[in-house]
VOKOLVEX-323560 format. One record per atom (N, C-alpha, C, CB): residue in three letters; x, y, z. Coordinates in pm, whole numbers, plus 50000, padded with zeros to 5 digits. Atoms other than C-alpha are relative to their C-alpha. Glycine has a CB too. Example, Ala and Ser with C-alpha at 12.3 -4.5 7.8 and 13.67 -1.06 7.14 Angstrom:
// residues 2
ALA500894988150000/ALA512304955050780/ALA500905012050000/ALA499015000350125/SER499184988149994/SER513674989450714/SER499235010950073/SER500415004649858/
This chain:
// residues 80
UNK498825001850080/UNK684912348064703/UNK500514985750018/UNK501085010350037/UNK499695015150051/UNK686482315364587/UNK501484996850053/UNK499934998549816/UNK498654999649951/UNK689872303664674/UNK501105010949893/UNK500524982750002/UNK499034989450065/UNK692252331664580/UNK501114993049910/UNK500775008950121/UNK499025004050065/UNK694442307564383/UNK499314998749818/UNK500564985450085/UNK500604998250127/UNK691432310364084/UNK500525008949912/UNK498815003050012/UNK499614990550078/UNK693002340463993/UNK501454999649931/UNK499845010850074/UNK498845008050035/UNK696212325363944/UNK501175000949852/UNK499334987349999/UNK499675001750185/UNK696532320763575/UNK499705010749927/UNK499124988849917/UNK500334989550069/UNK695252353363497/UNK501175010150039/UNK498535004550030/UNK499254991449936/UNK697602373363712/UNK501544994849929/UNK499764998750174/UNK498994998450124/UNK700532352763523/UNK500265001649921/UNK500394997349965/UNK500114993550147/UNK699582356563206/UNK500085014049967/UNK498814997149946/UNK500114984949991/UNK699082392963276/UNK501845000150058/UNK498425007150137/UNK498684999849973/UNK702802389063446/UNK501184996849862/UNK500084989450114/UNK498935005050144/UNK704262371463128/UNK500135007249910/UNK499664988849917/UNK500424996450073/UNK702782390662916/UNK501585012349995/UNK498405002450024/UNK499444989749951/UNK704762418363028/UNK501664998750043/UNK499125003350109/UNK498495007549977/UNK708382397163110/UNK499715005550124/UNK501635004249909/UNK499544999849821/UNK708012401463503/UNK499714992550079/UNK499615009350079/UNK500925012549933/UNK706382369663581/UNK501534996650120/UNK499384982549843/UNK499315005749960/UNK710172358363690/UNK500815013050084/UNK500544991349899/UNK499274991149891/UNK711232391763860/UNK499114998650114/UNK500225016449962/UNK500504994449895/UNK708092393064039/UNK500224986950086/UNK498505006449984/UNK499965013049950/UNK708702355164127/UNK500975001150126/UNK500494989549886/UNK499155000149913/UNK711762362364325/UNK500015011050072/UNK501044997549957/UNK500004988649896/UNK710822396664472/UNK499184990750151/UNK498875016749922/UNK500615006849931/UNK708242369964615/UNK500344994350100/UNK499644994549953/UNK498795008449899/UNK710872345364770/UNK500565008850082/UNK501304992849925/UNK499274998749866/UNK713022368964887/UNK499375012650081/UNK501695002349973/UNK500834989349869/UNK710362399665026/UNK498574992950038/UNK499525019049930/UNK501015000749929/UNK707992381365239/UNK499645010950097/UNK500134989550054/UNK500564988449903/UNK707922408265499/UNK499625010849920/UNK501045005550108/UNK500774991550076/UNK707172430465252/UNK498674993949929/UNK500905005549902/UNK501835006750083/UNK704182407765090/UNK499565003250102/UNK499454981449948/UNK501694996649921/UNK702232410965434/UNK500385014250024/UNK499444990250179/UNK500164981150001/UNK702742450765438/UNK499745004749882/UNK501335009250039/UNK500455001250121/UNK701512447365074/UNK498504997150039/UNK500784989449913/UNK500735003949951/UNK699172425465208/UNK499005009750103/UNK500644991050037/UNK500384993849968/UNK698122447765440/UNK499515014449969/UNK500434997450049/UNK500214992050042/UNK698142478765263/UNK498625001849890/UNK501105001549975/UNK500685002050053/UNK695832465665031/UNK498304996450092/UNK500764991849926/UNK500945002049904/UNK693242455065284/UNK499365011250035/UNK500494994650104/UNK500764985849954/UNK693092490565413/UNK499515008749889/UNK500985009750085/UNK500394993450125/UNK692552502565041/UNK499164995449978/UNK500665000549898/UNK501575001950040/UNK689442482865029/UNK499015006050073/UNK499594986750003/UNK501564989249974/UNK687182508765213/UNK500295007649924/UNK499555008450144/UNK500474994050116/UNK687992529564903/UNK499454989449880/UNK501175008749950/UNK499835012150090/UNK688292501064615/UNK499884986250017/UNK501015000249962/UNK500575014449977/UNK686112470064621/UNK500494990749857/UNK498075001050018/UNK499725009250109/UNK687612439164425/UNK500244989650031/UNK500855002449926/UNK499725015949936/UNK687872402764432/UNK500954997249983/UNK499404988749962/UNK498605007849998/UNK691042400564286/UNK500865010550112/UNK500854999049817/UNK498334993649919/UNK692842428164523/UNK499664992850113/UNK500375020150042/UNK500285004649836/UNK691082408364812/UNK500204988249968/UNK498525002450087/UNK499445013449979/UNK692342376264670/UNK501465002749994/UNK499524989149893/UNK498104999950022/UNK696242390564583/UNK500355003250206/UNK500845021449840/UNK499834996249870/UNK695652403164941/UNK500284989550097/UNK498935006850038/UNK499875009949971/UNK694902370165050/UNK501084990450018/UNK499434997849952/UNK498905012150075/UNK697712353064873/UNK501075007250068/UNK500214998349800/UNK498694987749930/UNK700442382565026/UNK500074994550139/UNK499495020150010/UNK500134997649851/UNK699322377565374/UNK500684984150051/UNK498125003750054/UNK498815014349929/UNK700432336665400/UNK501094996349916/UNK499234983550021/UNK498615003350079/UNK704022328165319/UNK499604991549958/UNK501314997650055/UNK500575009450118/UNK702672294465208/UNK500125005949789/UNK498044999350060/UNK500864999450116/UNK700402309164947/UNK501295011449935/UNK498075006250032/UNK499284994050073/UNK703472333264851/UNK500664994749898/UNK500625004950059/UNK498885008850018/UNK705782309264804/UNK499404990249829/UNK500194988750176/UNK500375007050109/UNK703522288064624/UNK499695003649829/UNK499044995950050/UNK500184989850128/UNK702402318964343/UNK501284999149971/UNK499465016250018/UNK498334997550081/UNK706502322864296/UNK500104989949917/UNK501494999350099/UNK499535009650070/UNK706622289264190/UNK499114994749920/UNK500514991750068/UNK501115002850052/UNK703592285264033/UNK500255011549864/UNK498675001950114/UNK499744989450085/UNK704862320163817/UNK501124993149881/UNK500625013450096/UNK498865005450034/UNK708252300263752/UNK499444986649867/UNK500794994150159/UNK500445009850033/UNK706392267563657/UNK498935003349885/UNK499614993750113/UNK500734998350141/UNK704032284863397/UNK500695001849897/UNK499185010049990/UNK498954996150078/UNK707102298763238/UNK500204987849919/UNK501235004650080/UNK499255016050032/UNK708722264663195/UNK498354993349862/UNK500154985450239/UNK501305009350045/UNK704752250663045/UNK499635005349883/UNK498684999750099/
């Protein structure tokens, strides 16, 4: 798998699409402790369900960085 930020643009568009790009933006900011128990939950769901994107959103959940950065990266497509 590739850097989990490939999936990026698909996961907002799929967010926009839908108007939650900017709720899910700020559930982002303000539940980090809940992204890595997301993060984690998802991890243990891959010995049922193999996927690159739940093992890259998994990826992206688990470092505040990479949270932080999807929120604003959600925000910043909006705006584009």
């Amino acid at each position: 798998m590739n850097s989990p930020r490939e999936f990026w643009p698909r996961w907002a568009e799929s967010l926009r699409r839908y108007q939650l790009n900017h709720l899910i933006a700020s559930f982002l900011e303000a539940g980090n402790p809940l992204a890595l128990l997301g993060a984690q939950a998802i991890y243990f769901s891959g010995g049922f369900v193999k996927s690159d994107q739940l093992t890259a959103l998994a990826a992206t959940l688990e470092e505040e960085t990479e949270v932080r950065a999807f929120a604003s990266f959600l925000v910043e497509e909006h705006k584009g």
